[in-house]
PDB file of N, CA, C and O in Angstrom:
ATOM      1  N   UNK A   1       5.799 -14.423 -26.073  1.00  0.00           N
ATOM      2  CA  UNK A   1       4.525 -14.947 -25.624  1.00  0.00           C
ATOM      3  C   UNK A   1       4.358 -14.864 -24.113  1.00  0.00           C
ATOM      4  O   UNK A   1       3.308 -14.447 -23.625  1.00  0.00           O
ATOM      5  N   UNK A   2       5.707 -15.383 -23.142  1.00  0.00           N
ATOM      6  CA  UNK A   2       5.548 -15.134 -22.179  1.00  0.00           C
ATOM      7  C   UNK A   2       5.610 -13.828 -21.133  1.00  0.00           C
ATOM      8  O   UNK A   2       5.972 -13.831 -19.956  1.00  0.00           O
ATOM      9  N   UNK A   3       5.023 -12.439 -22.146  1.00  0.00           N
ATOM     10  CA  UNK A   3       5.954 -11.263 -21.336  1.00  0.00           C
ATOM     11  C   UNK A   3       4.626 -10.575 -20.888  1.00  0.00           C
ATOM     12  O   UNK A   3       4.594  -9.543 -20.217  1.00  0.00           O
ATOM     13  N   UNK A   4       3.389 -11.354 -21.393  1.00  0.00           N
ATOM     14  CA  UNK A   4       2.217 -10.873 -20.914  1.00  0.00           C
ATOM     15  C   UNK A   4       1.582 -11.222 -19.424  1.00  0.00           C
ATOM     16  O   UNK A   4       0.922 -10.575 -18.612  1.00  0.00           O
ATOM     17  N   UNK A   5       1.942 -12.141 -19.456  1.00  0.00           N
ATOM     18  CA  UNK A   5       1.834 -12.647 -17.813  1.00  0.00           C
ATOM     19  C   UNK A   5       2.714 -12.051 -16.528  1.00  0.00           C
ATOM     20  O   UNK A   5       2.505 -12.150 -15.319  1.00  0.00           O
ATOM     21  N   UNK A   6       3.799 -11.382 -17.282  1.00  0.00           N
ATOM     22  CA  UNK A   6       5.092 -11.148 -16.191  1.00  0.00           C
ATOM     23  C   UNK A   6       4.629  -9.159 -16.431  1.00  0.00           C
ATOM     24  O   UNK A   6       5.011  -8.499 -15.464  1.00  0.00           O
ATOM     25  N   UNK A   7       4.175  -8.627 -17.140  1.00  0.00           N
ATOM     26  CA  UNK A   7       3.253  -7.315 -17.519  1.00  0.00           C
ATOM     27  C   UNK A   7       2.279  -7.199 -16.504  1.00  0.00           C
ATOM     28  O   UNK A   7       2.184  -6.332 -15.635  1.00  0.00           O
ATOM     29  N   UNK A   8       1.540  -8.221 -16.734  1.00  0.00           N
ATOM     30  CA  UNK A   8       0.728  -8.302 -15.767  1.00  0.00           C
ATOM     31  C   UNK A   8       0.616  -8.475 -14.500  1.00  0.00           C
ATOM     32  O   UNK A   8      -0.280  -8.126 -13.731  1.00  0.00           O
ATOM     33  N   UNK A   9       1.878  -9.209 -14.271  1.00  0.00           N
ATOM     34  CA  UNK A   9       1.757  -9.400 -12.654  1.00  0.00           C
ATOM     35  C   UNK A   9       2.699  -8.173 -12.330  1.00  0.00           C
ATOM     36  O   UNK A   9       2.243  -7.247 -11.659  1.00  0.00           O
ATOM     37  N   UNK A  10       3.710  -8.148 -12.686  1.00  0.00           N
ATOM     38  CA  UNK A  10       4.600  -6.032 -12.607  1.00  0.00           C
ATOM     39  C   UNK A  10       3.106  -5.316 -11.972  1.00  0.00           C
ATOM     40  O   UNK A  10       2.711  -4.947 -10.866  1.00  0.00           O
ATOM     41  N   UNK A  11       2.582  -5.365 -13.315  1.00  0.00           N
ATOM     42  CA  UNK A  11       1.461  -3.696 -12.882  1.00  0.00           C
ATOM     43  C   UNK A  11       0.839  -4.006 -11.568  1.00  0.00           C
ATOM     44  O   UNK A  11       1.057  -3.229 -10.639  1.00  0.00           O
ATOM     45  N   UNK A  12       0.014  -5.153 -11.364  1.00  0.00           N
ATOM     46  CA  UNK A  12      -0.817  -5.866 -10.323  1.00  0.00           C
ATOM     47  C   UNK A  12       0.224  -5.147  -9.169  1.00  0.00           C
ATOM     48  O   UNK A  12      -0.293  -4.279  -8.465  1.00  0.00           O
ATOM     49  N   UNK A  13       1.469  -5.427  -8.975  1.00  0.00           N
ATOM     50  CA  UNK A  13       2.104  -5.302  -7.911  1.00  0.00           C
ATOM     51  C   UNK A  13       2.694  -3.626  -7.925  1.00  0.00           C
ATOM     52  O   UNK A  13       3.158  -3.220  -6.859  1.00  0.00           O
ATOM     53  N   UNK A  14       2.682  -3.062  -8.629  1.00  0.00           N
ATOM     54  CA  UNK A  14       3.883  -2.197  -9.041  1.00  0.00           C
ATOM     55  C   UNK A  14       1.602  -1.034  -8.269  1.00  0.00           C
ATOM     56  O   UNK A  14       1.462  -0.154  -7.419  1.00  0.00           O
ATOM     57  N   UNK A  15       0.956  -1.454  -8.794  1.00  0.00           N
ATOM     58  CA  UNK A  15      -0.222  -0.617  -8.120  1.00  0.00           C
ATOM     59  C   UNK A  15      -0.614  -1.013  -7.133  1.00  0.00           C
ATOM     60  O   UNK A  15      -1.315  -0.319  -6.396  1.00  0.00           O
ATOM     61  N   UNK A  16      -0.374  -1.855  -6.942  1.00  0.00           N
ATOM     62  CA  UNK A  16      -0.925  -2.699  -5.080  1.00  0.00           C
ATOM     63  C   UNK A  16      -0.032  -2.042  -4.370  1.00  0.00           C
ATOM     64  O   UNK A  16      -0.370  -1.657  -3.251  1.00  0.00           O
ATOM     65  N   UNK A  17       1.496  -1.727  -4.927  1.00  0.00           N
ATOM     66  CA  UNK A  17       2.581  -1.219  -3.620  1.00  0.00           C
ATOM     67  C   UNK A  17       2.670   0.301  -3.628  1.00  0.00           C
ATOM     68  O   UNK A  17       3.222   0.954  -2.742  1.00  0.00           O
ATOM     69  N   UNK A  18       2.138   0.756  -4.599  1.00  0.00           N
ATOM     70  CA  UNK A  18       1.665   2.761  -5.157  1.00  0.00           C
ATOM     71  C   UNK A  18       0.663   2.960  -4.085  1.00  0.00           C
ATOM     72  O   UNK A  18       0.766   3.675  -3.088  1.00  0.00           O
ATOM     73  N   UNK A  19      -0.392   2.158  -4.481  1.00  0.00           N
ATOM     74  CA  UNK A  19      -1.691   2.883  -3.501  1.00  0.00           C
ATOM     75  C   UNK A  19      -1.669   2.222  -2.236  1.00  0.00           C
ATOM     76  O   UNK A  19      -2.503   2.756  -1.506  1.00  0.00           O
ATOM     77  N   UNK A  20      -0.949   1.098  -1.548  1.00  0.00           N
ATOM     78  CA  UNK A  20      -0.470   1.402   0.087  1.00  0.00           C
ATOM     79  C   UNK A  20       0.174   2.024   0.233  1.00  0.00           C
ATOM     80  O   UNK A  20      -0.074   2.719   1.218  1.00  0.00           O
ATOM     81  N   UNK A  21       1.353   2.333  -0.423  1.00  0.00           N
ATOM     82  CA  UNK A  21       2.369   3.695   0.039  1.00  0.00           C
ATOM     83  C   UNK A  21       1.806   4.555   0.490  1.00  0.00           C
ATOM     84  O   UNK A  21       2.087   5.022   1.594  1.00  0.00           O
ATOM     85  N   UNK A  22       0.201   5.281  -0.786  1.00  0.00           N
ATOM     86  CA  UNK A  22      -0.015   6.413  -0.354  1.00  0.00           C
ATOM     87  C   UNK A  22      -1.104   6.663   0.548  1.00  0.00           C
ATOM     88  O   UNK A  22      -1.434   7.725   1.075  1.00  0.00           O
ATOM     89  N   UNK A  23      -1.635   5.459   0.648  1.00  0.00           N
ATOM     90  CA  UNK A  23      -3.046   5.388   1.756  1.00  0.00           C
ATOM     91  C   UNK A  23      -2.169   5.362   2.824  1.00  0.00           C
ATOM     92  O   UNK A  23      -2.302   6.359   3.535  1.00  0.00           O
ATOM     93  N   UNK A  24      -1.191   4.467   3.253  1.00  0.00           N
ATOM     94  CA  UNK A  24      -0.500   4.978   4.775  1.00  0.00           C
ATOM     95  C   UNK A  24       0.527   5.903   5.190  1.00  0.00           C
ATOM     96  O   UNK A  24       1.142   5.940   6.256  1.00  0.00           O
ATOM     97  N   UNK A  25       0.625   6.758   4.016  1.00  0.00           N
ATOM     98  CA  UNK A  25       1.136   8.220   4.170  1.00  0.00           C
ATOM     99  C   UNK A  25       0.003   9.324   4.624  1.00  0.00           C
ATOM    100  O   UNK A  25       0.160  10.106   5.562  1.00  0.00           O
ATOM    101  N   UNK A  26      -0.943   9.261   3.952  1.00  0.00           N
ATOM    102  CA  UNK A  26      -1.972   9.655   3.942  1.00  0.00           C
ATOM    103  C   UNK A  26      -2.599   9.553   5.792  1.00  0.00           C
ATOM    104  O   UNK A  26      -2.863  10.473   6.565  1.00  0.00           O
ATOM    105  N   UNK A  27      -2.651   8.376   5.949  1.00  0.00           N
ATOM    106  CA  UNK A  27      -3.286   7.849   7.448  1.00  0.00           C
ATOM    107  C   UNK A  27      -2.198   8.344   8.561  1.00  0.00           C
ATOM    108  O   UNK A  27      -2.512   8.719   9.691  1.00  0.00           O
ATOM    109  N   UNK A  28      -0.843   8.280   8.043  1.00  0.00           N
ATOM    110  CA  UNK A  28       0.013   9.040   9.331  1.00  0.00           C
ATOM    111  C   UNK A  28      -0.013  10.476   9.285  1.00  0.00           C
ATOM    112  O   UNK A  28       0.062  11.158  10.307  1.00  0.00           O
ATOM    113  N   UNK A  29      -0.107  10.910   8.232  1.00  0.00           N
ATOM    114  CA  UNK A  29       0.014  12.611   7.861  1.00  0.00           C
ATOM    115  C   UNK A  29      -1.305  12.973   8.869  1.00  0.00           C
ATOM    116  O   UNK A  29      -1.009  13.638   9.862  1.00  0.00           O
ATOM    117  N   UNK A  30      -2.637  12.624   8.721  1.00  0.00           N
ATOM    118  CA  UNK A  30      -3.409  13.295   9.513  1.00  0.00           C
ATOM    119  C   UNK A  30      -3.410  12.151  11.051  1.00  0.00           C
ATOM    120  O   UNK A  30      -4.092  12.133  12.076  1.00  0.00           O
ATOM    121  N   UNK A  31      -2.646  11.578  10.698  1.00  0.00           N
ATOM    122  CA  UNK A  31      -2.707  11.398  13.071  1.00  0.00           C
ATOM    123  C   UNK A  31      -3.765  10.368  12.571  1.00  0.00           C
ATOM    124  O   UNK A  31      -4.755  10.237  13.290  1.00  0.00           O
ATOM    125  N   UNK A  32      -3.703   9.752  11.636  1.00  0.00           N
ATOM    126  CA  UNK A  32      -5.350   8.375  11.896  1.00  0.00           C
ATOM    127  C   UNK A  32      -4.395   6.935  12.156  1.00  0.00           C
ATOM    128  O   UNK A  32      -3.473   6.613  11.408  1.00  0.00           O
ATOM    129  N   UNK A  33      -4.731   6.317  13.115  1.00  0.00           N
ATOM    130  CA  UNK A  33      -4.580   4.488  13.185  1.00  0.00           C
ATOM    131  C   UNK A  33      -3.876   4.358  11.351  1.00  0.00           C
ATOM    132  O   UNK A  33      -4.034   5.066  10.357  1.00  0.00           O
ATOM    133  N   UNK A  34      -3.159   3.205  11.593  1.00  0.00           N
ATOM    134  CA  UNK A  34      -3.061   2.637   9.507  1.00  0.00           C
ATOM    135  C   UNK A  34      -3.595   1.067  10.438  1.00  0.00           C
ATOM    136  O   UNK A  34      -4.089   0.172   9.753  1.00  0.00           O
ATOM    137  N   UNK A  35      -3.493   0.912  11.532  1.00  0.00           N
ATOM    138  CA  UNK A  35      -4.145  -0.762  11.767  1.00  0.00           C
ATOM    139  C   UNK A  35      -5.110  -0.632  13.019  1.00  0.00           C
ATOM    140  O   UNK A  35      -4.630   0.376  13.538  1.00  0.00           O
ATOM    141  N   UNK A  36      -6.022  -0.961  13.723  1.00  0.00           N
ATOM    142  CA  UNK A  36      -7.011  -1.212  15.191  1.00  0.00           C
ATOM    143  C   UNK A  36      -5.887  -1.664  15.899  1.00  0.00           C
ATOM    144  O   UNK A  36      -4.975  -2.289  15.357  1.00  0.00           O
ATOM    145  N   UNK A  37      -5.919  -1.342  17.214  1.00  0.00           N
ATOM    146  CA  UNK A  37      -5.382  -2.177  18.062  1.00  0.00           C
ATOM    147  C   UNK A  37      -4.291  -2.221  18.127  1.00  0.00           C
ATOM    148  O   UNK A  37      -3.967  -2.751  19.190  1.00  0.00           O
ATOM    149  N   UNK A  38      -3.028  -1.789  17.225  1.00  0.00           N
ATOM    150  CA  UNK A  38      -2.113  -2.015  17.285  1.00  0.00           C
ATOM    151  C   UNK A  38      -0.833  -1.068  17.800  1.00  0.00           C
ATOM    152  O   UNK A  38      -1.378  -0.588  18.794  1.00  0.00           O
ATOM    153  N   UNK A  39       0.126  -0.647  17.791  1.00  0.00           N
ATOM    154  CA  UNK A  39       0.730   0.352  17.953  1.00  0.00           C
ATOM    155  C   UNK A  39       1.125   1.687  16.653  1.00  0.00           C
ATOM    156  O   UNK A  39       1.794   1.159  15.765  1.00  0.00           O
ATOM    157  N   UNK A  40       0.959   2.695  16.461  1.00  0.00           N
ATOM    158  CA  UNK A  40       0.956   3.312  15.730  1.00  0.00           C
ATOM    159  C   UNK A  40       2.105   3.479  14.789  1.00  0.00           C
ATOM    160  O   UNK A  40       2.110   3.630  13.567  1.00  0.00           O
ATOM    161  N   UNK A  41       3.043   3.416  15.626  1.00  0.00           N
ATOM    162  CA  UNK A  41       4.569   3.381  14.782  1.00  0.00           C
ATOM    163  C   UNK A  41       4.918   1.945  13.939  1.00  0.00           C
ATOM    164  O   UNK A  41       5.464   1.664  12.872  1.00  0.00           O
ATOM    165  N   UNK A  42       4.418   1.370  14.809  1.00  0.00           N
ATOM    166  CA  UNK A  42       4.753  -0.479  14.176  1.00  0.00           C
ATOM    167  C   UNK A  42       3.676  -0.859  13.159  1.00  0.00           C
ATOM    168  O   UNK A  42       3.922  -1.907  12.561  1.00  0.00           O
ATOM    169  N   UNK A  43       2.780  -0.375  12.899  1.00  0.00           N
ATOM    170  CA  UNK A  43       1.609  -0.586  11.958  1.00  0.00           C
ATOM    171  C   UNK A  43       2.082   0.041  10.521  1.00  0.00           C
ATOM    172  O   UNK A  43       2.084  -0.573   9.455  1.00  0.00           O
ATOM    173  N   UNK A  44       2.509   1.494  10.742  1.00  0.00           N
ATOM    174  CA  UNK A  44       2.691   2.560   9.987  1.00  0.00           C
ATOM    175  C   UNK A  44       3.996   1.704   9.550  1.00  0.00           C
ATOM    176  O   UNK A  44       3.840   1.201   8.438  1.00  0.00           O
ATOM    177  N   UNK A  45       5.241   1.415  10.151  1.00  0.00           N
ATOM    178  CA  UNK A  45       6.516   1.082   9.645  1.00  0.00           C
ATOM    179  C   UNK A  45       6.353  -0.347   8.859  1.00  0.00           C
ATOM    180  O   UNK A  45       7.091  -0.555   7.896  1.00  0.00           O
ATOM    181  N   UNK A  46       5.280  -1.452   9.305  1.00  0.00           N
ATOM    182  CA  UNK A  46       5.079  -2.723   8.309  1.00  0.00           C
ATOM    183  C   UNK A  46       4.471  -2.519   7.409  1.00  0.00           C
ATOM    184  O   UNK A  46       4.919  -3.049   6.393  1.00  0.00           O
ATOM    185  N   UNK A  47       2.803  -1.454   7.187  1.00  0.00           N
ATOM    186  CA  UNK A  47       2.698  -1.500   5.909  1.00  0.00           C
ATOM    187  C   UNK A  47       3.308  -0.434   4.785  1.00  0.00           C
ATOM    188  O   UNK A  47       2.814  -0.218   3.679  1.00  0.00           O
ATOM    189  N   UNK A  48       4.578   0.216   5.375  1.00  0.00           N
ATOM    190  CA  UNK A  48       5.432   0.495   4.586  1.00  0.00           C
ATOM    191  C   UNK A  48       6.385   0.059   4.148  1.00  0.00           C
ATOM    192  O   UNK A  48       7.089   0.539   3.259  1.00  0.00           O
ATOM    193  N   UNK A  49       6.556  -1.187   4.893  1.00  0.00           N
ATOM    194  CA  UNK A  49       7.650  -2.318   4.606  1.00  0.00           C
ATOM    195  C   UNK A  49       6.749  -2.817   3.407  1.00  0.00           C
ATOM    196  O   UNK A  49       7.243  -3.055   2.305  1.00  0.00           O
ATOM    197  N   UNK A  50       5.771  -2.922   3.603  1.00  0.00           N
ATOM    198  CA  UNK A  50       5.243  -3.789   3.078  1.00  0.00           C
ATOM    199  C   UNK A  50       4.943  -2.942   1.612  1.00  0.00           C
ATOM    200  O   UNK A  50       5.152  -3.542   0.558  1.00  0.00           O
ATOM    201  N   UNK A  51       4.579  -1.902   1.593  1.00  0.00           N
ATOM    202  CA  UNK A  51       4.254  -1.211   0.275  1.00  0.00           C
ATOM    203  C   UNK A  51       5.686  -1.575  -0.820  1.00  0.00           C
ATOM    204  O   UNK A  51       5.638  -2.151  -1.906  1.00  0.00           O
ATOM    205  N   UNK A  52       7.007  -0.979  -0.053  1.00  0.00           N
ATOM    206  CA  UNK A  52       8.094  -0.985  -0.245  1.00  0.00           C
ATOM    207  C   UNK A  52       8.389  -3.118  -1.288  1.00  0.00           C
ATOM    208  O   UNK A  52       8.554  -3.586  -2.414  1.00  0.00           O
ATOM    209  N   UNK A  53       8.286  -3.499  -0.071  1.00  0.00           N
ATOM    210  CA  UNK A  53       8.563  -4.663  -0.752  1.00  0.00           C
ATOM    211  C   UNK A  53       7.998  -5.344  -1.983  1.00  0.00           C
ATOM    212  O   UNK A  53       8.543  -6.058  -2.824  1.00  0.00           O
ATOM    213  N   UNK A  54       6.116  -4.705  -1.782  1.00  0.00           N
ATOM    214  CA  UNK A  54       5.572  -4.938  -3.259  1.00  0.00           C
ATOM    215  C   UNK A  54       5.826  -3.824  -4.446  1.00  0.00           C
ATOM    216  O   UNK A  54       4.991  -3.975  -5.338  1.00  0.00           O
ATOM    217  N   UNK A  55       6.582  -2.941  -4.657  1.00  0.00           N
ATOM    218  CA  UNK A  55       7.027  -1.803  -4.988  1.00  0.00           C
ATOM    219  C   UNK A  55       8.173  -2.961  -6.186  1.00  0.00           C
ATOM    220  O   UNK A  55       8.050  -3.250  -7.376  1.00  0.00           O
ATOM    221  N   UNK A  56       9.054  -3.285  -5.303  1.00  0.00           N
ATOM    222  CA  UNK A  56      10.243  -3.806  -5.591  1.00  0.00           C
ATOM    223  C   UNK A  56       9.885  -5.152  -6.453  1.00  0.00           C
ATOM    224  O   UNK A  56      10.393  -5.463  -7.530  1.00  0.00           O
ATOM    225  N   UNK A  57       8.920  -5.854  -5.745  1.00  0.00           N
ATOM    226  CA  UNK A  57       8.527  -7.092  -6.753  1.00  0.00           C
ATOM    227  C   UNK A  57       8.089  -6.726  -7.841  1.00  0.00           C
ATOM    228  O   UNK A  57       8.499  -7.454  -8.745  1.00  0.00           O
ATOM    229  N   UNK A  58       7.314  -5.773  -8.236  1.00  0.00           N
ATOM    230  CA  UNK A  58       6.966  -5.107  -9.543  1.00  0.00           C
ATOM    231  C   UNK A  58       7.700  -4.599 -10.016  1.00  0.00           C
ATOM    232  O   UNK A  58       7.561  -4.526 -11.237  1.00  0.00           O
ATOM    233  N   UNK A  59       8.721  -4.045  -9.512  1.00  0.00           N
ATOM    234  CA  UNK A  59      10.476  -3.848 -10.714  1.00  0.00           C
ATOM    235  C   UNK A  59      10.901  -4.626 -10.970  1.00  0.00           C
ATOM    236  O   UNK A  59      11.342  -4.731 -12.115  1.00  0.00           O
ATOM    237  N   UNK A  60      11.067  -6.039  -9.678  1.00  0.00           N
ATOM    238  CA  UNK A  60      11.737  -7.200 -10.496  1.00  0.00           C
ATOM    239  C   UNK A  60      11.276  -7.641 -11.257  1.00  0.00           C
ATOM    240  O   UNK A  60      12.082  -8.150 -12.035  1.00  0.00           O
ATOM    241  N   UNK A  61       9.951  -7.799 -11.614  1.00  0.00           N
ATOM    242  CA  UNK A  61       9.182  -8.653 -12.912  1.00  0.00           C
ATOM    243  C   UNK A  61       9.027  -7.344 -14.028  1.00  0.00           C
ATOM    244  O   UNK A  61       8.467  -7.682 -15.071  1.00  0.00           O
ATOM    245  N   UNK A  62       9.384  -6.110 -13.964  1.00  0.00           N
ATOM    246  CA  UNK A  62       9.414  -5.447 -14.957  1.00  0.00           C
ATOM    247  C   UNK A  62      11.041  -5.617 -15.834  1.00  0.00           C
ATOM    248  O   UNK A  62      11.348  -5.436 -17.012  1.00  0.00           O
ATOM    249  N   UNK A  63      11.519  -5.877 -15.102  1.00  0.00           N
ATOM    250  CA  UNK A  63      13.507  -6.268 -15.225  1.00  0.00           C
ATOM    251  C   UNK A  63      13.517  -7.341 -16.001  1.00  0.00           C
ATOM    252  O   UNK A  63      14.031  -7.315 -17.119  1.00  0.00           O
ATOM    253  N   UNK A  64      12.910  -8.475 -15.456  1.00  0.00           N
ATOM    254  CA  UNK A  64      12.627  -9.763 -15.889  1.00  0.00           C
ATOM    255  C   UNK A  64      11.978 -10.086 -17.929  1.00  0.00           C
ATOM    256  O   UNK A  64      11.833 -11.075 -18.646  1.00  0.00           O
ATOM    257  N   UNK A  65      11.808  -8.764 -18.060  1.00  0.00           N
ATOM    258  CA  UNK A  65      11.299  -8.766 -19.399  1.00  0.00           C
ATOM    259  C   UNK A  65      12.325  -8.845 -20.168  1.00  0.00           C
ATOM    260  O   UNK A  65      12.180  -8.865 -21.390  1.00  0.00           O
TER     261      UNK A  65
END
């Protein structure tokens, strides 16, 4: 009963951390900002931390089944 909620939150995350991966691959490949204002390398390296880390939370709740 409870494996629909933990399905659900996997995919939620497991596609939230797919399509930042590839939108800020995408934004460094052609030379564009990934944040305003900020520094280019340090923008690009957190929301790949960041893709990365929601990547991983959506394996752990796929594990978790």
């Amino acid at each position: 009963m409870e494996s629909g909620p933990t399905i659900f939150a996997g995919m939620v995350f497991v596609l939230f951390g797919g399509a930042l991966l590839v939108w800020t691959a995408v934004r460094v490949r052609h030379g564009e900002p990934v944040a305003q204002d900020v520094s280019p390398v340090a923008s690009a390296a957190l929301a790949g931390f960041a893709a990365v880390a929601t990547l991983a939370l959506g394996a752990w709740c796929f594990i978790r089944l």
